[in-house]
PyMOL Python script that loads the backbone (N, CA, C, O; Angstrom):
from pymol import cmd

cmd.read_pdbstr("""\
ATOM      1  N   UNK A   1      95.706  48.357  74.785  1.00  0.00           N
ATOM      2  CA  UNK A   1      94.882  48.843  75.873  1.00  0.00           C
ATOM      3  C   UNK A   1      95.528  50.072  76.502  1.00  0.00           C
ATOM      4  O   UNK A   1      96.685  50.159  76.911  1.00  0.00           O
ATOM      5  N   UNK A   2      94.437  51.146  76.508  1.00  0.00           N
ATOM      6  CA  UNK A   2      95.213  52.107  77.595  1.00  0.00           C
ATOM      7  C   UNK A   2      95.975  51.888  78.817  1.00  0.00           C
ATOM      8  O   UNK A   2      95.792  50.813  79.390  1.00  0.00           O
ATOM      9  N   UNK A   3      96.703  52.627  79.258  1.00  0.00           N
ATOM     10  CA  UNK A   3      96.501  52.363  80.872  1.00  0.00           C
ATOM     11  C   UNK A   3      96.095  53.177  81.695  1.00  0.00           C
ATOM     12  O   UNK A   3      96.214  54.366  81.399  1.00  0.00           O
ATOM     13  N   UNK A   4      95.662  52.919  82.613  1.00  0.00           N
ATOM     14  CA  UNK A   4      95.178  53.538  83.580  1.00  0.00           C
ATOM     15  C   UNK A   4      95.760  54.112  84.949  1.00  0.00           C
ATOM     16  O   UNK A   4      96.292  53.555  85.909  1.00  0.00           O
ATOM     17  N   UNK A   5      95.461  55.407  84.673  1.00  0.00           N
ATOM     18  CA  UNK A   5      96.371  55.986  86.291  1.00  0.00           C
ATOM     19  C   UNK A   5      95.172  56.128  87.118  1.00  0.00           C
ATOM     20  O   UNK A   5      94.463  57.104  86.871  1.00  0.00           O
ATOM     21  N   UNK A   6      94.853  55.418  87.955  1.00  0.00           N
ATOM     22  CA  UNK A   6      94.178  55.191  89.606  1.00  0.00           C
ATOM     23  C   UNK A   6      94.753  56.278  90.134  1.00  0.00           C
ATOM     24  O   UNK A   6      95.967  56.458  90.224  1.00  0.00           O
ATOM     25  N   UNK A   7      93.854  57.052  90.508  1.00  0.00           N
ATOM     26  CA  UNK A   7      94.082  58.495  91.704  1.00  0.00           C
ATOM     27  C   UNK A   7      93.586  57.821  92.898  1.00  0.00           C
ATOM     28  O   UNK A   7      94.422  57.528  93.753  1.00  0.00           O
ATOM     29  N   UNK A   8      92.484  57.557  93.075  1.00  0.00           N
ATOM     30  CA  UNK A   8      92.025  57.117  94.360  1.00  0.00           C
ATOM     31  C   UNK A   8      91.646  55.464  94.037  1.00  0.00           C
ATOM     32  O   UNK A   8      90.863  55.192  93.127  1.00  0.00           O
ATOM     33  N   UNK A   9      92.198  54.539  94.767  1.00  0.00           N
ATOM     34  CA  UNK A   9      91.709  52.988  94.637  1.00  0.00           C
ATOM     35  C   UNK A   9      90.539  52.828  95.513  1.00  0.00           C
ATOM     36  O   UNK A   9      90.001  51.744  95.291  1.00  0.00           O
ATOM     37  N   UNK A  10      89.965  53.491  96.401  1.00  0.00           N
ATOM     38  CA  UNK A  10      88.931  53.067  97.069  1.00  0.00           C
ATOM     39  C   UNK A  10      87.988  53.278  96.638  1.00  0.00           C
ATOM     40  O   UNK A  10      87.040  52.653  97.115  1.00  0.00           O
ATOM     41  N   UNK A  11      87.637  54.507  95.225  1.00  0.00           N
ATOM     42  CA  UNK A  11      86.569  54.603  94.941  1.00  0.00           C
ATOM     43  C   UNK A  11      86.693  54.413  93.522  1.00  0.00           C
ATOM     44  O   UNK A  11      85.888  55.106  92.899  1.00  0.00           O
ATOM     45  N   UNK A  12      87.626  53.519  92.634  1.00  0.00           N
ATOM     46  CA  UNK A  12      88.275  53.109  91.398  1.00  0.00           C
ATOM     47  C   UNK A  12      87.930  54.495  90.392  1.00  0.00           C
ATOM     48  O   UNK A  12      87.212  54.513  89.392  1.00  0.00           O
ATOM     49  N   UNK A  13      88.766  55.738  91.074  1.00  0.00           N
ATOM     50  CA  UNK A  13      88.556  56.537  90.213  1.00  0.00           C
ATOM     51  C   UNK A  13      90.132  57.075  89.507  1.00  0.00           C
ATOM     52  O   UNK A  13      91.131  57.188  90.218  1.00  0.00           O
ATOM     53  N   UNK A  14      90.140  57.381  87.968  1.00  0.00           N
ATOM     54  CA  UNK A  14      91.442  57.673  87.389  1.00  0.00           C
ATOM     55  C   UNK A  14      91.700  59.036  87.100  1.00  0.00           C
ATOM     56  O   UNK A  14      90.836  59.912  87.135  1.00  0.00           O
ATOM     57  N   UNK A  15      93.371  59.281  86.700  1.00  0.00           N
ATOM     58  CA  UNK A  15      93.248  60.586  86.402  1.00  0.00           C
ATOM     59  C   UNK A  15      92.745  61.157  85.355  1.00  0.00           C
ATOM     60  O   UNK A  15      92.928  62.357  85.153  1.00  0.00           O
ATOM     61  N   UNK A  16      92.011  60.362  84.502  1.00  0.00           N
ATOM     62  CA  UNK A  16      91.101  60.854  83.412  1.00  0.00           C
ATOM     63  C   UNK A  16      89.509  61.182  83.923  1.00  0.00           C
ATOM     64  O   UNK A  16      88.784  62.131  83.626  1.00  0.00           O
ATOM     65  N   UNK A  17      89.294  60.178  84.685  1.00  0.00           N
ATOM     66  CA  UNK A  17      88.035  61.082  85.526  1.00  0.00           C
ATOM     67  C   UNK A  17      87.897  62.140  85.983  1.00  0.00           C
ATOM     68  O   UNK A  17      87.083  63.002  85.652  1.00  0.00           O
ATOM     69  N   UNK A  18      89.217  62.191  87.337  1.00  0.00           N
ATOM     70  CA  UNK A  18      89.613  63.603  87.746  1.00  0.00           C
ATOM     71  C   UNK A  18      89.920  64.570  87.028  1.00  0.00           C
ATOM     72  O   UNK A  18      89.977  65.681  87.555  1.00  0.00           O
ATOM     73  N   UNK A  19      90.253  64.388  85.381  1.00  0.00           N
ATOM     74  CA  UNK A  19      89.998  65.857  84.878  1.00  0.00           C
ATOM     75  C   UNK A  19      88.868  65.943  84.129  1.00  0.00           C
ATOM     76  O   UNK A  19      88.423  66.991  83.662  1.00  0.00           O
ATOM     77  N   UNK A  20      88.328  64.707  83.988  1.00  0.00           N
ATOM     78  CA  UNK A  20      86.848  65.333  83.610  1.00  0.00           C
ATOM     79  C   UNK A  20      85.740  66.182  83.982  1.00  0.00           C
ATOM     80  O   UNK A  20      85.070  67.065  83.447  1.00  0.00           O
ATOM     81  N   UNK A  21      85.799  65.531  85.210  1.00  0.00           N
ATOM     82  CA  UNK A  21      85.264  66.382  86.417  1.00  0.00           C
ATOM     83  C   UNK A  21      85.701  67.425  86.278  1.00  0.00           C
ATOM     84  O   UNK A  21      84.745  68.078  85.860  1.00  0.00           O
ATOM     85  N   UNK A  22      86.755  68.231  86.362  1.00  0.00           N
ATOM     86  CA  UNK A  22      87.409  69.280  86.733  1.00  0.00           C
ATOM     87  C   UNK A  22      86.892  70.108  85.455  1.00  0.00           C
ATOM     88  O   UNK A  22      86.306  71.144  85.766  1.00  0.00           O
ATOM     89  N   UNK A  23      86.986  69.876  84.216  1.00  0.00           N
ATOM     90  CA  UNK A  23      86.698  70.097  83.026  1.00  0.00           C
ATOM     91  C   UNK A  23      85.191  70.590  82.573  1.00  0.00           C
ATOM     92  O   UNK A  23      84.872  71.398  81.701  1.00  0.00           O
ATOM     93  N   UNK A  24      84.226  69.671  83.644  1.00  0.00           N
ATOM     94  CA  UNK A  24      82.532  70.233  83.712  1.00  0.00           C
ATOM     95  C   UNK A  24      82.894  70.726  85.080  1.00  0.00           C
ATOM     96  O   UNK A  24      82.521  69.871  85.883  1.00  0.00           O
ATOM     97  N   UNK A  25      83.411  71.652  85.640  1.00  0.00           N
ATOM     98  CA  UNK A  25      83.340  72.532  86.404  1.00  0.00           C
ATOM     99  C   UNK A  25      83.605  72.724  87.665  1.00  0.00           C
ATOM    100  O   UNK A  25      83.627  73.796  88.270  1.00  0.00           O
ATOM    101  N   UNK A  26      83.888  71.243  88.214  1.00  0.00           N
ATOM    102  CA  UNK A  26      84.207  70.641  89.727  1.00  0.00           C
ATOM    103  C   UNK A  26      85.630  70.895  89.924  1.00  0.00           C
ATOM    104  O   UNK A  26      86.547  70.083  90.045  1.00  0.00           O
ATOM    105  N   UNK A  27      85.652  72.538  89.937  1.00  0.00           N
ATOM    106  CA  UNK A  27      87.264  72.714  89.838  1.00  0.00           C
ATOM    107  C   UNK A  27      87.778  73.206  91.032  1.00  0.00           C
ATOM    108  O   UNK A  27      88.796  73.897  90.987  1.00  0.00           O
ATOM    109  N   UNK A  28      87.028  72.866  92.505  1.00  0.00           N
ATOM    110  CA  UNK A  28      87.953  73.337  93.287  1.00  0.00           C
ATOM    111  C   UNK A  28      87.746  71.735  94.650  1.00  0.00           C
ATOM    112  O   UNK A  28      86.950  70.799  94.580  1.00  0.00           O
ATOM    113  N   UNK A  29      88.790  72.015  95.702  1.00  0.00           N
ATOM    114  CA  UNK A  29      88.456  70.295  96.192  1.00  0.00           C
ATOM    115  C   UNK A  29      87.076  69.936  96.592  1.00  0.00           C
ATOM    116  O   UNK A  29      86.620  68.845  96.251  1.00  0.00           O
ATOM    117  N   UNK A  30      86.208  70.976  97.458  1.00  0.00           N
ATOM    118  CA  UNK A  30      85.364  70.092  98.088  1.00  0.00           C
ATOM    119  C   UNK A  30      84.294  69.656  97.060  1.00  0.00           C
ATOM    120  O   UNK A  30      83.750  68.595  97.362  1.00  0.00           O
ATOM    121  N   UNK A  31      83.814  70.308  95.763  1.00  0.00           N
ATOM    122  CA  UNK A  31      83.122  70.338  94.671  1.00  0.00           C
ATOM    123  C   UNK A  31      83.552  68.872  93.946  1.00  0.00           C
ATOM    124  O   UNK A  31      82.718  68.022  93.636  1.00  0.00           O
ATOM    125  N   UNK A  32      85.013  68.731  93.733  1.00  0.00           N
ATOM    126  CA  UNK A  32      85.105  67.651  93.028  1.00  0.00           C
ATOM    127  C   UNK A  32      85.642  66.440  94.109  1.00  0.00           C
ATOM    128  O   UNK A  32      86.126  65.349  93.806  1.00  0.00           O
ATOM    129  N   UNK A  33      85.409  66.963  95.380  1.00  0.00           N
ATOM    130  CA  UNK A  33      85.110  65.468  96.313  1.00  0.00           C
ATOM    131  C   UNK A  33      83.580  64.833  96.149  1.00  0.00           C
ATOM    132  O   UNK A  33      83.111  63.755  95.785  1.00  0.00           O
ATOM    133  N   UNK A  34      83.140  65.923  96.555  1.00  0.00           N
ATOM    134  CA  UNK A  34      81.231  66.109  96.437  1.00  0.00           C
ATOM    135  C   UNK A  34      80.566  64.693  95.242  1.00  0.00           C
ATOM    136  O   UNK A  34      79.971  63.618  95.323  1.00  0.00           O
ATOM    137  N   UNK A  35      81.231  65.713  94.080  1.00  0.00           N
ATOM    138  CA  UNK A  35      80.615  64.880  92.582  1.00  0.00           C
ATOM    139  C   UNK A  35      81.287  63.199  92.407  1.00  0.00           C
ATOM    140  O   UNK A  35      80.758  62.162  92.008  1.00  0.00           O
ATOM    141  N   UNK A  36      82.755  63.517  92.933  1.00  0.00           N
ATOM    142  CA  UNK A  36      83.669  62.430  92.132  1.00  0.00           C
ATOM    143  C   UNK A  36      83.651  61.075  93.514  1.00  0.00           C
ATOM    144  O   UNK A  36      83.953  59.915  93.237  1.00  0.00           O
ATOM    145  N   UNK A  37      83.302  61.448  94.758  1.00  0.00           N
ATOM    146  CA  UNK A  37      83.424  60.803  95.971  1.00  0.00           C
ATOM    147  C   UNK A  37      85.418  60.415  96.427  1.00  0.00           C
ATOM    148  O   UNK A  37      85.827  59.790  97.406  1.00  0.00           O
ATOM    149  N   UNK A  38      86.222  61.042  95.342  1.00  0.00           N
ATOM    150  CA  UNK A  38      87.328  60.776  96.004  1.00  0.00           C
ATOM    151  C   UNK A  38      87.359  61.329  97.320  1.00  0.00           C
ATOM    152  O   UNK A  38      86.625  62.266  97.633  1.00  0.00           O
ATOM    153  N   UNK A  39      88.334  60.693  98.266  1.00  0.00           N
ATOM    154  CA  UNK A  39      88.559  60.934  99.562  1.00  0.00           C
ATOM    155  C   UNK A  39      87.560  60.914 100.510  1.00  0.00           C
ATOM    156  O   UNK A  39      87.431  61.584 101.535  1.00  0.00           O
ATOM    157  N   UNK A  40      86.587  59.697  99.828  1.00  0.00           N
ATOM    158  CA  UNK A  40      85.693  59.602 101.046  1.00  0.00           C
ATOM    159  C   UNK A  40      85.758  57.757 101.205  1.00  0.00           C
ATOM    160  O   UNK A  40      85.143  57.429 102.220  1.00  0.00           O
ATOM    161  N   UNK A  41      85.982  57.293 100.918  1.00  0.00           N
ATOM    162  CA  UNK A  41      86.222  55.991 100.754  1.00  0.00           C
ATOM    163  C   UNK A  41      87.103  55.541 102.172  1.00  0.00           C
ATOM    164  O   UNK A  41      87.531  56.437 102.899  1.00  0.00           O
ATOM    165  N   UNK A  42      87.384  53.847 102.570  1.00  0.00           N
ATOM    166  CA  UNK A  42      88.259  54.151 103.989  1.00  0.00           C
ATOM    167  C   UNK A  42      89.079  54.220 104.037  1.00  0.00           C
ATOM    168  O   UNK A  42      89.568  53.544 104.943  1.00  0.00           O
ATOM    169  N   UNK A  43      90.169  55.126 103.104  1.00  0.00           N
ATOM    170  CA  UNK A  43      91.582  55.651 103.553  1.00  0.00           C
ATOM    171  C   UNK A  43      91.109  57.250 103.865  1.00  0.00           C
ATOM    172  O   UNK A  43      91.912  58.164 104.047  1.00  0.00           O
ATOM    173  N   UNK A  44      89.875  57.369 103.885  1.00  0.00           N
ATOM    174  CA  UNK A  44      89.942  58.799 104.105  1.00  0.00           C
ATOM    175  C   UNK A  44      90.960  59.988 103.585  1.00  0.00           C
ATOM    176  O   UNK A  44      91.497  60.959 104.119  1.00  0.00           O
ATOM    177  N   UNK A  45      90.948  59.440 102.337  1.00  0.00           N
ATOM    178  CA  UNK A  45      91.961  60.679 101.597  1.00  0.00           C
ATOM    179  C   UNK A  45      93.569  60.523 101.919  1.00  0.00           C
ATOM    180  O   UNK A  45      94.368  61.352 101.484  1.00  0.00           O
ATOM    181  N   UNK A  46      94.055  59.194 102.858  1.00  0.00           N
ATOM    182  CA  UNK A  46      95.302  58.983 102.814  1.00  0.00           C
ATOM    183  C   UNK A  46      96.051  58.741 101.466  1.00  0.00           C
ATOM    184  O   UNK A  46      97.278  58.682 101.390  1.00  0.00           O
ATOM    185  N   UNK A  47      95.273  58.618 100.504  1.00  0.00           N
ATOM    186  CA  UNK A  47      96.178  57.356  99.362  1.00  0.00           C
ATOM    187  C   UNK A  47      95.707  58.205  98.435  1.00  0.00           C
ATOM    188  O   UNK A  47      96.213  57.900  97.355  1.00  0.00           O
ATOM    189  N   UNK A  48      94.618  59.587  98.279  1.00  0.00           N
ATOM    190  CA  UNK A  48      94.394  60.264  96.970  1.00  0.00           C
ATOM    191  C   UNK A  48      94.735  61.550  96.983  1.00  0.00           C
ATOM    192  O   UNK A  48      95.349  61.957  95.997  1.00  0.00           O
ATOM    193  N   UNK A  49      94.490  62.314  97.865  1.00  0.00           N
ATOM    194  CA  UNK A  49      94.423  63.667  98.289  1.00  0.00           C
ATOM    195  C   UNK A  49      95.567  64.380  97.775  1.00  0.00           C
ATOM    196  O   UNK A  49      95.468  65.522  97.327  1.00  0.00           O
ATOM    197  N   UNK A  50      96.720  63.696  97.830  1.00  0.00           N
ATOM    198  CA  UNK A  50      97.862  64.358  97.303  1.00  0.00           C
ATOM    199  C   UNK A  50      97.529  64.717  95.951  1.00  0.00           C
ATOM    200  O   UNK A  50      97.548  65.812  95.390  1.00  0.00           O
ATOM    201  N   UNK A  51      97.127  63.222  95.419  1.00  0.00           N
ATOM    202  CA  UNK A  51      97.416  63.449  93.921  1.00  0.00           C
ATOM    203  C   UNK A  51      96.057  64.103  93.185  1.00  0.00           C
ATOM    204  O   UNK A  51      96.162  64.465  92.013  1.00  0.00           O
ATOM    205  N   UNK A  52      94.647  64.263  93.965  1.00  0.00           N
ATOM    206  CA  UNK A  52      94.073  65.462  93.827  1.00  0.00           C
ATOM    207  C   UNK A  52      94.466  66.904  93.407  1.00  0.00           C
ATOM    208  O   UNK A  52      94.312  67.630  92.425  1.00  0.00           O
ATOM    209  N   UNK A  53      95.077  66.965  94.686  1.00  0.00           N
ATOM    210  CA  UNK A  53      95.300  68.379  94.964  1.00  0.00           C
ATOM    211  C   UNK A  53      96.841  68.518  93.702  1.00  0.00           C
ATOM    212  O   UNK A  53      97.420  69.561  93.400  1.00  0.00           O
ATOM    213  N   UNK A  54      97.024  67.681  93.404  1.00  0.00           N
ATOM    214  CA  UNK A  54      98.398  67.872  92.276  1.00  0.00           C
ATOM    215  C   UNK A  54      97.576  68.023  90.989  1.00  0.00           C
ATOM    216  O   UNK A  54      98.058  68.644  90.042  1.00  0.00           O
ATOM    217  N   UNK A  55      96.295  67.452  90.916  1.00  0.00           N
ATOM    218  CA  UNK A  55      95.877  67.325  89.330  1.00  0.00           C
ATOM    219  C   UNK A  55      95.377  68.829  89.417  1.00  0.00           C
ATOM    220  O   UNK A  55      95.785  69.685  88.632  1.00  0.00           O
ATOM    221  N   UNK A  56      94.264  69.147  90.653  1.00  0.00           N
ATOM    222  CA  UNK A  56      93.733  70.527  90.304  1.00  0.00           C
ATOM    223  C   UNK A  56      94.516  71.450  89.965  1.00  0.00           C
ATOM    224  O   UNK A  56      94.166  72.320  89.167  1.00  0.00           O
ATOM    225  N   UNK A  57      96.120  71.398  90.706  1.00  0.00           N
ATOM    226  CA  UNK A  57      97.146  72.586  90.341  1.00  0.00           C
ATOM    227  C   UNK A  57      97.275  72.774  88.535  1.00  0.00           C
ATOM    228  O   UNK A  57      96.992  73.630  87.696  1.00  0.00           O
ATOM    229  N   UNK A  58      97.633  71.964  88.560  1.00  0.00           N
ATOM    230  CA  UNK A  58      97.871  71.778  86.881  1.00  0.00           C
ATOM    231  C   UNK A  58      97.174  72.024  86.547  1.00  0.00           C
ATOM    232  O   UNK A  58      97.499  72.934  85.785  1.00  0.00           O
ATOM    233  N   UNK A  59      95.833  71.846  86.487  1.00  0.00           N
ATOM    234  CA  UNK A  59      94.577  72.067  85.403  1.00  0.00           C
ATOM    235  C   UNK A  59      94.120  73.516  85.387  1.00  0.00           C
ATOM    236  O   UNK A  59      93.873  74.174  84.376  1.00  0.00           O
ATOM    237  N   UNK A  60      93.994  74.182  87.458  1.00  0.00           N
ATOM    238  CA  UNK A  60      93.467  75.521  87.113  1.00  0.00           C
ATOM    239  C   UNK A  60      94.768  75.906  87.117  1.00  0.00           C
ATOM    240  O   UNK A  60      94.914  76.868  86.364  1.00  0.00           O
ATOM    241  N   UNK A  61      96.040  75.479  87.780  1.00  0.00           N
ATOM    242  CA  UNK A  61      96.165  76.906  87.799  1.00  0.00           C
ATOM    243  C   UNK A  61      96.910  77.839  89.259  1.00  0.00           C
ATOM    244  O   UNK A  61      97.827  78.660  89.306  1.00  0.00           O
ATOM    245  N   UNK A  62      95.970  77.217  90.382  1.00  0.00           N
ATOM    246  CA  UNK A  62      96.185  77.206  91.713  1.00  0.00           C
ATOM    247  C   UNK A  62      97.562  77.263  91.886  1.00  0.00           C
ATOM    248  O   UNK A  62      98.276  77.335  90.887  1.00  0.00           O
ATOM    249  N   UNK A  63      98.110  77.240  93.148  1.00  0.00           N
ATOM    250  CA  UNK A  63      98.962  76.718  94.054  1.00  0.00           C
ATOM    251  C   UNK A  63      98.465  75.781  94.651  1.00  0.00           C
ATOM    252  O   UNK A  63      97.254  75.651  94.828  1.00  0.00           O
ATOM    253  N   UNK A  64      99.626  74.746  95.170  1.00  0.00           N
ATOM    254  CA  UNK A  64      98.470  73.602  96.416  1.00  0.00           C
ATOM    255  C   UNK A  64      98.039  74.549  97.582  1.00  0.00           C
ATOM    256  O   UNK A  64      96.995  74.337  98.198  1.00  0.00           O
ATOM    257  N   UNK A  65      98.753  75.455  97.832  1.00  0.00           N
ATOM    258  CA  UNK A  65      98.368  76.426  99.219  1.00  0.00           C
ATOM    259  C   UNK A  65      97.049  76.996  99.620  1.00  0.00           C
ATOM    260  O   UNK A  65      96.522  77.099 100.728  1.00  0.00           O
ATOM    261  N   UNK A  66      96.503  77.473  97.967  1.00  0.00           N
ATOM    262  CA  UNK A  66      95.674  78.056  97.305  1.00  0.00           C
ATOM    263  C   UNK A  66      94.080  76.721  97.593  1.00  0.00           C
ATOM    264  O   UNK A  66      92.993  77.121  98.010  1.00  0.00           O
ATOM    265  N   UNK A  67      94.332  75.382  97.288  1.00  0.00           N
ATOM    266  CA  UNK A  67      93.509  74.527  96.818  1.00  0.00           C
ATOM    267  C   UNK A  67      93.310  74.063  97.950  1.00  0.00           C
ATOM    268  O   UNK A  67      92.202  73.582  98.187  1.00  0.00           O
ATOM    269  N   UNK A  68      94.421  74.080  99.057  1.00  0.00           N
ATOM    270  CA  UNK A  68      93.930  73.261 100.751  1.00  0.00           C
ATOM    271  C   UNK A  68      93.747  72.128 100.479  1.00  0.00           C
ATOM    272  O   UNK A  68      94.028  71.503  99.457  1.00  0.00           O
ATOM    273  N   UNK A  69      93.027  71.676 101.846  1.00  0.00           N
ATOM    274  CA  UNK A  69      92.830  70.034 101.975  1.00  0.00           C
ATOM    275  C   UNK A  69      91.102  70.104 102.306  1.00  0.00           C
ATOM    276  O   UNK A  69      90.404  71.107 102.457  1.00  0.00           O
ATOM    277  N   UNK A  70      90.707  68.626 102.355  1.00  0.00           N
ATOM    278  CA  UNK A  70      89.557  68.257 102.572  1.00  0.00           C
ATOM    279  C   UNK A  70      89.021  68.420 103.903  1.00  0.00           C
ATOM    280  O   UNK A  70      89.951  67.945 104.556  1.00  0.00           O
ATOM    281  N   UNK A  71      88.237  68.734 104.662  1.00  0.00           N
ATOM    282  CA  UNK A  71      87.812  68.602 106.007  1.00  0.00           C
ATOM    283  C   UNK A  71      87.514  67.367 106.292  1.00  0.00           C
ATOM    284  O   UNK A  71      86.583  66.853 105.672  1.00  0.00           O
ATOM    285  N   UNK A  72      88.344  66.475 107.458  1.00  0.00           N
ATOM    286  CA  UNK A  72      88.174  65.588 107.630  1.00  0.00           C
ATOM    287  C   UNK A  72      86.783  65.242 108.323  1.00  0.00           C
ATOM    288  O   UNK A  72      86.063  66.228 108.478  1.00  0.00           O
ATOM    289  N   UNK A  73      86.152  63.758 108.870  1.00  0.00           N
ATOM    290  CA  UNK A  73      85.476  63.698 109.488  1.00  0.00           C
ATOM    291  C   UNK A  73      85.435  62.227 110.361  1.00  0.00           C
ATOM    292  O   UNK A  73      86.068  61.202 110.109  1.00  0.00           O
ATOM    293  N   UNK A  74      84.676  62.425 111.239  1.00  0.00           N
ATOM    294  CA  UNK A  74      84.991  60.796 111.861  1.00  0.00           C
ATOM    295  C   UNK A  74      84.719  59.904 111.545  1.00  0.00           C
ATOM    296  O   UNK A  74      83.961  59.973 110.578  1.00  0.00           O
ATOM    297  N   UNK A  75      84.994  58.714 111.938  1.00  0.00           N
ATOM    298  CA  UNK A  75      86.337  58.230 112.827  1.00  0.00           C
ATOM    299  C   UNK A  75      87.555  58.602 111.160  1.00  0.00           C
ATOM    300  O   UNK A  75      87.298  58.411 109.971  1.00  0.00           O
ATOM    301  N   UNK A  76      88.852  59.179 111.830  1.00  0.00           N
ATOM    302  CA  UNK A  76      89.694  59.367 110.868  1.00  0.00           C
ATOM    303  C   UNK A  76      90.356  58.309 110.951  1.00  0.00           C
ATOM    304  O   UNK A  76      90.989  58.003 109.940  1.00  0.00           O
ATOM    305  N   UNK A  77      90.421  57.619 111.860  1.00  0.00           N
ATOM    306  CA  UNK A  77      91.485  56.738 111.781  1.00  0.00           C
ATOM    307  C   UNK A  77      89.819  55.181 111.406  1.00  0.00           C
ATOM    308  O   UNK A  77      88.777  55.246 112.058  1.00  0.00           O
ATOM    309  N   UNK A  78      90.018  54.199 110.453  1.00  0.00           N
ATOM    310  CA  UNK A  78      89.093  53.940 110.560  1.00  0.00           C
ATOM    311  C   UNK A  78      88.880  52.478 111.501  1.00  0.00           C
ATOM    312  O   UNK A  78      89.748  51.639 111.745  1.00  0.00           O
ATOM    313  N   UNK A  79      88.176  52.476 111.712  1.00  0.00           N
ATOM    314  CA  UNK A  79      87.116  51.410 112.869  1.00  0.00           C
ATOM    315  C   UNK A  79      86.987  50.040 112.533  1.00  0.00           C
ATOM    316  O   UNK A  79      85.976  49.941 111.837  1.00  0.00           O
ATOM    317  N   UNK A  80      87.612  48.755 112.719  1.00  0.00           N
ATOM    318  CA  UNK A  80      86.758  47.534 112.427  1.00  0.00           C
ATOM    319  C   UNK A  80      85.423  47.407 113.024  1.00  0.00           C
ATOM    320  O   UNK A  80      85.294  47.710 114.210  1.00  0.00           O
ATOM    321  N   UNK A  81      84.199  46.909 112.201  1.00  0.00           N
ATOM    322  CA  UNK A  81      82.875  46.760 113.020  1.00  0.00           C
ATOM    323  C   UNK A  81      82.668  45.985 113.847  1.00  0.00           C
ATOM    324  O   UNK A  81      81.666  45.954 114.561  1.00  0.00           O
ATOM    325  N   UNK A  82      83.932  44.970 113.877  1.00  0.00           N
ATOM    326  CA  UNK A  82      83.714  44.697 115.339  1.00  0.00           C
ATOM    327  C   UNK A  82      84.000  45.424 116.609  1.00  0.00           C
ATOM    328  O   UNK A  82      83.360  45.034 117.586  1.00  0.00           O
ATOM    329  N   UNK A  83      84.602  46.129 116.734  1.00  0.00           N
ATOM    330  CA  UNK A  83      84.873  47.136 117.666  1.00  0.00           C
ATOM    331  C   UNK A  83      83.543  47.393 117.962  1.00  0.00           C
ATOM    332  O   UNK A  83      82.993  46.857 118.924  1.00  0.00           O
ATOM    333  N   UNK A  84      83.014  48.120 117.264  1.00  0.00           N
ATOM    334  CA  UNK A  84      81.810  48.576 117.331  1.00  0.00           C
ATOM    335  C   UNK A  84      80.764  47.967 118.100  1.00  0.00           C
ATOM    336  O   UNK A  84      80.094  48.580 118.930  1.00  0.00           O
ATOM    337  N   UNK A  85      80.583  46.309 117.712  1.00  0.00           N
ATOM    338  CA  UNK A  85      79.730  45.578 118.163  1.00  0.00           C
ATOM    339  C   UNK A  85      80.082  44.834 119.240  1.00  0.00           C
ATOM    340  O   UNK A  85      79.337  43.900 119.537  1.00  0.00           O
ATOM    341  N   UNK A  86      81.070  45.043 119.906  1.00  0.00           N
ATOM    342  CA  UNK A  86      81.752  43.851 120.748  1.00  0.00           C
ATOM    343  C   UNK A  86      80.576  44.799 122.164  1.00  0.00           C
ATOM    344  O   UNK A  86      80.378  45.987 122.417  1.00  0.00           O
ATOM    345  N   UNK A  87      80.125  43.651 122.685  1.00  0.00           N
ATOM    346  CA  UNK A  87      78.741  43.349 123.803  1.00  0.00           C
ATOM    347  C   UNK A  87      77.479  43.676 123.419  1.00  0.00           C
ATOM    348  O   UNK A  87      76.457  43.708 124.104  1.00  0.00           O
ATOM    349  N   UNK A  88      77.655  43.946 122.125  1.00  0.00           N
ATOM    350  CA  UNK A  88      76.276  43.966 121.978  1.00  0.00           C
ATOM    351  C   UNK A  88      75.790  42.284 122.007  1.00  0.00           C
ATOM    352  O   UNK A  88      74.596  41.994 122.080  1.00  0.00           O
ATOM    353  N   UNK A  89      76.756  41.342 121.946  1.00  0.00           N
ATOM    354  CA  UNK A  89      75.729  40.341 122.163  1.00  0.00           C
ATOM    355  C   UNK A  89      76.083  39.067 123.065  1.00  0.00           C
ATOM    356  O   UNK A  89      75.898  37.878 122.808  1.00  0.00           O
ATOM    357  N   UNK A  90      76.541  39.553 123.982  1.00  0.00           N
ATOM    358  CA  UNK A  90      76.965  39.104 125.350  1.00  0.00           C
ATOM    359  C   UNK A  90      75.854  38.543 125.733  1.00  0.00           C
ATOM    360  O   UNK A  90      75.775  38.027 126.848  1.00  0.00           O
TER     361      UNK A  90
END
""", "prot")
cmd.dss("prot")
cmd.show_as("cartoon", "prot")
cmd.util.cbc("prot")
cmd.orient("prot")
């Protein structure tokens, strides 16, 4: 059996995906966040982003300086739903 290198576990994607993607054309981050959904999952790009931004170097070419990071969005830090719901049913 192969093995498998997991880039992102929240959205069970590997580094053979991530260069596939990259390979049909999703070669810069927000393009191959877009298609691939890494770094949207709830670590919010804590646990992949690095190793993103390490695969795109290698493949195009880049610098990481060059490739940046993802624009985050809210809540970054993430939320239990109970938080959320606590009085709504008081």
């Amino acid at each position: 059996m192969k093995d498998r290198k997991v880039v992102c576990r929240c959205e069970d994607l590997t580094e053979e995906d991530i260069i596939k993607a990259i390979e049909e054309g999703y070669d810069d981050l927000e393009s191959l966040k877009r298609y691939t959904g890494a770094t949207t999952g709830p670590c919010q790009g804590k646990g992949c982003l690095m190793h993103l931004i390490r695969i795109l170097s290698q493949k195009t070419g880049k610098k990481p300086e060059e490739i940046g990071v993802t624009t985050q969005r809210q809540p970054v830090n993430p939320v239990p739903l109970y938080v959320l719901a606590e009085g709504e049913y008081e």
